[in-house]
C-alpha positions in Angstrom: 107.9 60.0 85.0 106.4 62.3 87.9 107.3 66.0 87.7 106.5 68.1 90.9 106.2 72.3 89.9 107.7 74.3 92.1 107.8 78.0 92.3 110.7 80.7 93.4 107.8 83.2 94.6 106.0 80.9 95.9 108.8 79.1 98.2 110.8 81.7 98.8 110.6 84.1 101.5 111.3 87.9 101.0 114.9 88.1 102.9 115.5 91.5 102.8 113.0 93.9 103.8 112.9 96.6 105.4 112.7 95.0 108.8 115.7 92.7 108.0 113.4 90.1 108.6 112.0 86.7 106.7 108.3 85.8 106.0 107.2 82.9 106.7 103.8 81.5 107.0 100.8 79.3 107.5 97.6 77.5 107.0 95.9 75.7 104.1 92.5 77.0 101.6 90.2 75.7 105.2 87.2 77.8 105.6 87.3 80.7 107.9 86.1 80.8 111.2 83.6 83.1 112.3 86.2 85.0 114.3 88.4 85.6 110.8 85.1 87.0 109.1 84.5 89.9 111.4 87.3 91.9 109.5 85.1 91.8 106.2 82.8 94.4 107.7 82.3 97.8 107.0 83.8 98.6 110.1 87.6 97.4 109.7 89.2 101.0 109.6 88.1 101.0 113.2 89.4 97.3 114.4 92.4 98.4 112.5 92.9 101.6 114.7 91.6 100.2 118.1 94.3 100.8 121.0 95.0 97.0 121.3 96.0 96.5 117.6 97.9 99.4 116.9 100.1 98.6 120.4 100.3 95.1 119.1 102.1 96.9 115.7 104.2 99.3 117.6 105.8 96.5 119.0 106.5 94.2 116.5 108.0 97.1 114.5 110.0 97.8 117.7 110.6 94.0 117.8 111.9 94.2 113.7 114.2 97.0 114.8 114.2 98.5 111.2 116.1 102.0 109.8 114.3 105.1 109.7 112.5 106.8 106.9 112.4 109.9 105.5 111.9 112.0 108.2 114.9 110.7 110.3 112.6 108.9 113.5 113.9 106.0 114.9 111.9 102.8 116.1 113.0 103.7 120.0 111.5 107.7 119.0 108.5 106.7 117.9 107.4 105.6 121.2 107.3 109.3 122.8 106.3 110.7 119.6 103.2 107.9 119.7 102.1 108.6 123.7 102.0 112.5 122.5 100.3 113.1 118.7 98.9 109.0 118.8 95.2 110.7 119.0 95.8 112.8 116.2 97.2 110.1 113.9 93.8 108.1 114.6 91.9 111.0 114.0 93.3 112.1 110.5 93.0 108.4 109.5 89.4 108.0 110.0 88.7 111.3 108.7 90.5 110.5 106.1 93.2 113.2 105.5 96.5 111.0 106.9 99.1 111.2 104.3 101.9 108.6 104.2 105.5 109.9 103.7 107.7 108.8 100.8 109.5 105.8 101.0 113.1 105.9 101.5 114.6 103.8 98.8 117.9 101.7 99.4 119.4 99.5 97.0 120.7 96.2 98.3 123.2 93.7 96.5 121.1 90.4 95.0 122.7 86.7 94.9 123.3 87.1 91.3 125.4 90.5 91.4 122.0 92.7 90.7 120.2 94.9 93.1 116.8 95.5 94.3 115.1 98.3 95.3 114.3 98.5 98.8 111.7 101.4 99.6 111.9 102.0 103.3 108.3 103.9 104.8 108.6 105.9 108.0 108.4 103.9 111.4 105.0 105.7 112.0 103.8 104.7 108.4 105.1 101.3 109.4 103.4 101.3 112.0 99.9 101.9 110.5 100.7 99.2 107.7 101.4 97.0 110.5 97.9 97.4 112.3 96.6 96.9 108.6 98.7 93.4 108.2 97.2 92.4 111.3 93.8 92.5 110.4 94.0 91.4 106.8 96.0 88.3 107.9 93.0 86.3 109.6 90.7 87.6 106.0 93.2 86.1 103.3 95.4 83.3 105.1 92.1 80.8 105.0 92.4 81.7 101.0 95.7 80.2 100.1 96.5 76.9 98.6 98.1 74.3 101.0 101.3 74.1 98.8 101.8 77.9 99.4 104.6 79.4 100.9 105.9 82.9 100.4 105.7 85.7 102.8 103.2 83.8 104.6 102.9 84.1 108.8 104.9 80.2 109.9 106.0 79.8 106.7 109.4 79.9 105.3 111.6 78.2 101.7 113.0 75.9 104.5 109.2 74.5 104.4 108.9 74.6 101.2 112.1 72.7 100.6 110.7 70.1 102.6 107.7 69.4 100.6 109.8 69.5 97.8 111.6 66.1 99.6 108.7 64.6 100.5 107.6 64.6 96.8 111.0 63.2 95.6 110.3 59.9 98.3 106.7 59.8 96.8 108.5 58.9 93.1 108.6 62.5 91.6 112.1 63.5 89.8 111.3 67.0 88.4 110.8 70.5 90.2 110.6 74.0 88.0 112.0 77.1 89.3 110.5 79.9 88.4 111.4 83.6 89.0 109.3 86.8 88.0 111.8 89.8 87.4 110.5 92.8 88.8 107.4 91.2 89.7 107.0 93.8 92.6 108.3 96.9 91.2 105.3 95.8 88.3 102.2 95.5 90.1 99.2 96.9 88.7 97.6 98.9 92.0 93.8 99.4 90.3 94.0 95.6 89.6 95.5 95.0 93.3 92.9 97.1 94.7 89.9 95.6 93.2 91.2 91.9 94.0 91.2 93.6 97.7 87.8 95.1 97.3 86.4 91.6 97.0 87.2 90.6 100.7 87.4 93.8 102.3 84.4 95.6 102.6 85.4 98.7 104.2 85.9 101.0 101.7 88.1 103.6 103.8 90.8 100.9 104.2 91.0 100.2 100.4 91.5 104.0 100.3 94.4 104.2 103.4 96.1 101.0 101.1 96.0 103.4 98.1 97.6 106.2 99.9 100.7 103.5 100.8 101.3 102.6 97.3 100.6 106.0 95.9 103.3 107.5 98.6 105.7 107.9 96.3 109.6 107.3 96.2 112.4 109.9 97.8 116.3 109.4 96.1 118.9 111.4 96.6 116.3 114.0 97.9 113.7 114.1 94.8 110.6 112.5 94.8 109.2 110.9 92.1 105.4 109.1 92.1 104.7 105.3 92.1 102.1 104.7 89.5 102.8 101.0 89.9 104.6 98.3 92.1 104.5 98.2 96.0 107.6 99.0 98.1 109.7 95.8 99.0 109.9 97.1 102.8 106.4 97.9 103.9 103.6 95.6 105.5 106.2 93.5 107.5 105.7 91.4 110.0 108.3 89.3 112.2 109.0 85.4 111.6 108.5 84.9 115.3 106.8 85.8 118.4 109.4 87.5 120.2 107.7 88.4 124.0 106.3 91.8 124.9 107.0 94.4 127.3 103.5 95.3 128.5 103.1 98.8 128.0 100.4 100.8 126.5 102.1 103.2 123.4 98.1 104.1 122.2 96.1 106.7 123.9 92.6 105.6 125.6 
């Protein structure tokens, strides 16, 4: 008898971020192009924060359309606020004194009558995360299995459903569900961080992640720290391609 394993987290996209959006992904453990490598340098803070990227990520946040953070801005605010203090938010980035806001957490119904814990950053802080995404996406995609599918770029459980299919024509008559409980609220961000350190080789952008997971939490006006887990809401990045205006949000 054939048994095929398949995984919850590993098939299922997340379906309620921030964003209100679903990942989905793309592309099997092939060996990176040249092109993807260039991120690995010590010079990724500055790709990340180059004009081009970081209008690429004010637009897919725009494109997301997701709820403010903490400090009240709105997606169609952030584009004046952008064109007049942009310079200074690349500036305290690189010299390293940019301090992320508090996520704004937001509890959300579950299937099964729980909740989860949304943790909503700031559009500007989204924005930044966003630029990150961008570039660490072409480092870690080459790295995944072939039979992975969560919160990957093309991907989506509709895929992974499908694979699933294909196995039971091949003869297989078993599939495993599995679901870790609180797997994000748990992560351990030293181990997270090193695991990150072995691909990217900038240190200043290990850093700028640890500021992001060390933001800390704002409910019902208190914050509290995040010693652990990662925000279910931050690093997002749309499904599809949805076109463009062309305008220029970064200052030269």
């Amino acid at each position: 008898m054939k048994k095929a394993e398949y995984t919850e987290n590993s098939g299922c996209p997340q379906r309620n971020s921030t964003e209100g959006e679903k990942y989905a992904g793309a592309q099997s453990g092939v060996q990176p192009e040249p092109r993807e490598t260039e991120g690995r340098g010590p010079d990724l803070l500055e790709k990340i924060l180059n004009r081009d990227n970081l209008n690429r990520a004010y637009k897919r946040v725009k494109a997301n359309n997701g709820a403010p953070g903490v400090d009240g801005m709105t997606v169609e605010e952030a584009l004046p606020w952008l064109k007049e203090h942009g310079k200074e938010l690349i500036e305290s980035i690189l010299k390293g004194k940019y301090k992320p806001d508090p996520v704004r957490r937001k509890e959300i119904p579950k299937d099964n009558g729980g909740k989860r814990d949304l943790g909503i950053p700031t559009v500007k802080d989204r924005i930044v995360q966003q630029g990150i995404a961008q570039m660490l996406t072409p480092i870690y995609e080459p790295l995944f299995a072939d039979g992975s599918y969560g919160y990957r770029p093309g991907r989506s459980a509709k895929d992974a459903i499908n694979r699933i299919l294909e196995y039971a024509k091949q003869g297989y008559e078993w599939a495993v569900l599995l679901d870790l409980s609180k797997y994000f609220d748990t992560l351990n961000h030293e181990k997270l961080l090193n695991l990150l350190r072995q691909e990217v080789k900038d240190e200043r952008v290990i850093q700028l992640i640890k500021k992001f997971l060390k933001s800390g939490v704002m409910e019902n006006g208190v914050v509290r720290p995040t010693d652990e887990g990662s925000p279910q809401g931050g690093l997002c990045r749309a499904r599809h391609n949805p076109p463009y205006a062309e305008i220029d949000v970064m200052p030269s």
